[in-house]
N, C-alpha and C positions, 0 to 999 in steps of 0.2 A: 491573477489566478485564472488560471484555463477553463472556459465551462463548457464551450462548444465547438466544431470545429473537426474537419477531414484532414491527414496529413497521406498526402501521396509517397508511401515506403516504397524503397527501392530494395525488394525483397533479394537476400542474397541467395546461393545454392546451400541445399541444409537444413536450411528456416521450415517450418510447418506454417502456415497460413495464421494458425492458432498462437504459436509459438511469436509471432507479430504482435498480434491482440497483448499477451502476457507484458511481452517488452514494453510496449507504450503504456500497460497499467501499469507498473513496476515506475516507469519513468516521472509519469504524471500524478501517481496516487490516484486517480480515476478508474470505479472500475468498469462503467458503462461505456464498452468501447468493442465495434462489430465489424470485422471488415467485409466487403463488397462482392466478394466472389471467389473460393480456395482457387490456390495456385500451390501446382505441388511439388513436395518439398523439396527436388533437384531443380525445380525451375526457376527462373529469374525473372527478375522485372518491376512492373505497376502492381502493387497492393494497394487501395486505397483503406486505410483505417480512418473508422467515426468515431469521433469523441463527442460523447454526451448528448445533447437532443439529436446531434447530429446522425445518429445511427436512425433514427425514423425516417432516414431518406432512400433505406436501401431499397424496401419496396420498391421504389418510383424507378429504380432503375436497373428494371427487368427490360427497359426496349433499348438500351445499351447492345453497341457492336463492342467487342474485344478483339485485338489485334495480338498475331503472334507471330516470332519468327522462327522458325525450326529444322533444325536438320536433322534428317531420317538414312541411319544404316539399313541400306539390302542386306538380303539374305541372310539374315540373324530374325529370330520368335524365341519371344520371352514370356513368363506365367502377368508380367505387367505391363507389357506393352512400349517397354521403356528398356534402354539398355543397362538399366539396373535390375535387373530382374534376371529369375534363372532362367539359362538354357534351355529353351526346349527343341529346338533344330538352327543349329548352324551351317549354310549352304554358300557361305562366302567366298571358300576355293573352288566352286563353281563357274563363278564371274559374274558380270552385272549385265542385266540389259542396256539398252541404247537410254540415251534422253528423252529421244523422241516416246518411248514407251513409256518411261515415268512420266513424263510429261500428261500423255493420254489417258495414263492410270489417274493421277491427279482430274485431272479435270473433267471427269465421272462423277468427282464429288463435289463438285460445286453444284447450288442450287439448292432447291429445300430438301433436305434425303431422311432417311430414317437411321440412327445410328445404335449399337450398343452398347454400353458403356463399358469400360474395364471390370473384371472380377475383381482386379485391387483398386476401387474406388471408392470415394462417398457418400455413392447413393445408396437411396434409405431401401431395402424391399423388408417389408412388415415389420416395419421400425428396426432396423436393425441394417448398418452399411454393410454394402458388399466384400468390402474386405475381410470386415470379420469373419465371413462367410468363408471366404477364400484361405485365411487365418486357421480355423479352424480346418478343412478341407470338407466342409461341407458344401453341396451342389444346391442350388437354387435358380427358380427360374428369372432370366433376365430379359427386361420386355426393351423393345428398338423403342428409341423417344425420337420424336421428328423436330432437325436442328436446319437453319440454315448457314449454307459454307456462301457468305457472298462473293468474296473473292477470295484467291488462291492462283500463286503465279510462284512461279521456280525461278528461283535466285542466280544457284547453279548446281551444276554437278559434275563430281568426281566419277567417270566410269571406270579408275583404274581401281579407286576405292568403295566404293557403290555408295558414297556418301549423297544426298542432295539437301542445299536448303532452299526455303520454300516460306512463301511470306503468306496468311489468312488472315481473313476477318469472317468473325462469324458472330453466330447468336451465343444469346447464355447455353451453360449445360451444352457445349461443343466439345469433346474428347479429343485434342491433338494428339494424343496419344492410338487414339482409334483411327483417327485419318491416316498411319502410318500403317499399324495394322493393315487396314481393310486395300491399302495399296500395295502392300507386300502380298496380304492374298491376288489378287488381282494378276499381280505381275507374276504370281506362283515362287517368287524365292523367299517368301518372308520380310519383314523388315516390320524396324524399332523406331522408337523416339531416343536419338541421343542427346538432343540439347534440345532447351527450350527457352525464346524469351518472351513476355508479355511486355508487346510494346505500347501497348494503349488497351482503356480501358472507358470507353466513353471517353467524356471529356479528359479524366487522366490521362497524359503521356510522359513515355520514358524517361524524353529530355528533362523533363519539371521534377521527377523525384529526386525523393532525401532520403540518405543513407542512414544507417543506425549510427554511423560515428559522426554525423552532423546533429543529429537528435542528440548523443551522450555528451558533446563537447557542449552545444547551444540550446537543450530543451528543446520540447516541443511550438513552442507560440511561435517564434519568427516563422514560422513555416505553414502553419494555421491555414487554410483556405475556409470559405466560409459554405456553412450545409446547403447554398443553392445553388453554389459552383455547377456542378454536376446536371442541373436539372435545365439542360438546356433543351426538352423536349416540350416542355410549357410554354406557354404564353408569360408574358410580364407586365403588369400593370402597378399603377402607384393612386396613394390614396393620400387627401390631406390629412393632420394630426388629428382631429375628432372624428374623421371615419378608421382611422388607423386601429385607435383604442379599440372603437368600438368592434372593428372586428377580433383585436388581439385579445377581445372581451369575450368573443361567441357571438356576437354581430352580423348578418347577413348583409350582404353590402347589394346596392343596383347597379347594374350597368352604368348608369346614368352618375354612380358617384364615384367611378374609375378612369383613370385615363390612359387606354391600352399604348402601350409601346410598342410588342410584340404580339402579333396572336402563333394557338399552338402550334407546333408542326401537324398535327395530323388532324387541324380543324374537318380540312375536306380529304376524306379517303380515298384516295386514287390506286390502280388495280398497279400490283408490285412493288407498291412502296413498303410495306409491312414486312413481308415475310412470313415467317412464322411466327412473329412476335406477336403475345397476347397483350392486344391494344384494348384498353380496359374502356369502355364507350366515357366515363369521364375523364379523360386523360383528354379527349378531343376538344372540352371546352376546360383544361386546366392551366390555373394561372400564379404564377409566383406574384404573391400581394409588397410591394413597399413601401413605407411610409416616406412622401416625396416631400425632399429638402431642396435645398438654393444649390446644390451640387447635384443634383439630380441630371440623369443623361443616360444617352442609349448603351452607353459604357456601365455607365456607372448609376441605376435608376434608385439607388437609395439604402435606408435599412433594409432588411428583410424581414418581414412578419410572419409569414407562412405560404402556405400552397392550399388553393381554394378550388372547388369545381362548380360550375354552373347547375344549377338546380332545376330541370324544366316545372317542376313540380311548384316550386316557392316563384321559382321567373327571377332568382338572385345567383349571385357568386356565396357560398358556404365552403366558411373553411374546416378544409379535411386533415390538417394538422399545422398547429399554431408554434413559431419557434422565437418571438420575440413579447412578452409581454409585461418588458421593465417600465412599469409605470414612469421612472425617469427621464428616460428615454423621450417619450410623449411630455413630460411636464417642460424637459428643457427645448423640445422644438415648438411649443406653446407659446413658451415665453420669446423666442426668436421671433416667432411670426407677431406679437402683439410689440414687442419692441419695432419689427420692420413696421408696420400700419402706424405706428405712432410717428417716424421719422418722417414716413411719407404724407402726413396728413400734415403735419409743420412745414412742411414743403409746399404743401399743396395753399396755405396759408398764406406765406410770404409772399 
């Protein structure tokens, strides 16, 4: 029986982001299940969906880069940004600029910039997404959010077709679809998103996704990743079986009863490493807790208990969300360790 656990979908053209969520409840009978970030509906790629405690991990990963590859038509403006959308100037028997200009227009937007999101978008303005807005043909005002583009490099380009693609990595809430836009303005002939794919997503990538007809022939479990996959921005520390409970209990643990593997990425803040990314001050002292067995290793440090942050206040590690608390779990690595001390103590005899 499935109770926790992320499956990296390889969302096909079509799908709704939501429409993922439906299929994995439908498939599992589960209905606690969130995915990571819309990807939309003509685009392809990394969807990670959370099943069950596992959706409590999307918070943590807001300092997540997402990777994408896109190819953007010249001289075509559309009401979506996308070359789905209706016409609003066609300037394609015009011709294309050079590469050298696309190239230029691109690389204006890399860095931290201010972006504004599509009228057919997601975003909320006074509880209510801009699409709707757009749906309706009602005007509303839409504010620039400041994203960063880290990289951004051209794959290639067609001048005969004024096609280019074009590889990013950027922050959360980045519009590929508006990098196209705002370089069409730029260049002055317009231009669209025609293809899009999401090739990473944090630790998600392309290569590792499962398609829906891997899911409908084999279920979800072979495919399972576990909810700290992802949470490779933490530190990782391991505890024995009677500190383990006790934190899996509400237990504040000391330094002193941990034994760090990893510390976080962003222990010490250094100038550019961030970006725009809102690095939450515990996130610098946050640690993936697991309860350490005879397999234990920088691979592979254990169960997983939860994600803890340091307290300057208590002077402890307090866990900020707990995902392992089968008492089983702990009674049968109990009994391992008093069977291991018994072996070695008749050893220690002979």
């Amino acid at each position: 029986m499935i109770k926790d656990g992320i499956i990296n979908l390889l969302k096909p053209a079509g799908m709704t982001s939501h429409d993922g969520v439906q299929f994995l409840r439908r498939l599992t009978g589960i209905k606690r299940i969130g995915h990571t970030g819309t990807l939309d509906p003509m685009a392809v790629g990394v969807l990670p969906l959370c099943i069950g405690s596992a959706a409590r991990i999307t918070e943590y990963l807001d300092l997540d880069y997402k990777k994408y590859r896109c190819e953007m038509q010249l001289g075509l403006e559309t009401d979506t940004q996308d070359i789905w959308g209706t016409a609003i100037q066609d300037r394609r028997e015009a011709g294309f600029p050079e590469r050298a200009k696309v190239e230029e227009a691109l690389f204006r937007l890399r860095g931290v910039i201010y972006q504004y999101p599509p009228g057919y978008s997601a975003v909320r303005v006074n509880g209510k997404r801009l699409y709707e807005y757009a749906r309706q043909g009602e005007e509303v005002e839409i504010k620039a959010r400041k994203v960063e583009i880290k990289d951004l490099t051209v794959i290639s380009y067609d001048s005969d077709r004024g096609r280019a693609v074009f590889d990013v990595t950027c922050s959360k809430g980045t519009y590929i679809r508006t990098i196209c836009h705002d370089t069409g303005t730029f260049l002055g002939c317009g231009a669209v998103m025609s293809s899009l794919i999401r090739t990473a997503s944090g630790a998600f990538e392309l290569n590792h996704t499962v398609t829906l007809e891997e899911l409908k022939d084999n279920g979800a479990e072979p495919y399972l990743l576990p909810p700290d996959f992802p949470l490779v921005h933490f530190g990782q520390a391991t505890v024995s079986a009677d500190r383990g409970k006790w934190f899996a209990n509400g237990g504040h643990l000391r330094m002193s009863e941990i034994d760090i593997i990893r510390e976080p990425e962003f222990k010490n803040p250094s100038s550019g490493q961030e970006g725009v990314r809102d690095i939450r001050e515990e996130y610098r002292s946050a640690y993936n807790i697991y309860l350490k067995d005879t397999s234990s290793s920088d691979q592979n440090p254990g169960t997983f208990l939860g994600v803890a942050f340091y307290s300057p206040q208590y002077k402890k590690l307090v866990g900020d969300k707990i995902f392992l608390s089968d008492r089983a779990i702990f009674d049968s690595t109990e009994a391992s360790e008093a069977v291991e001390k018994t072996v070695q103590g008749r050893g220690d005899s002979e």
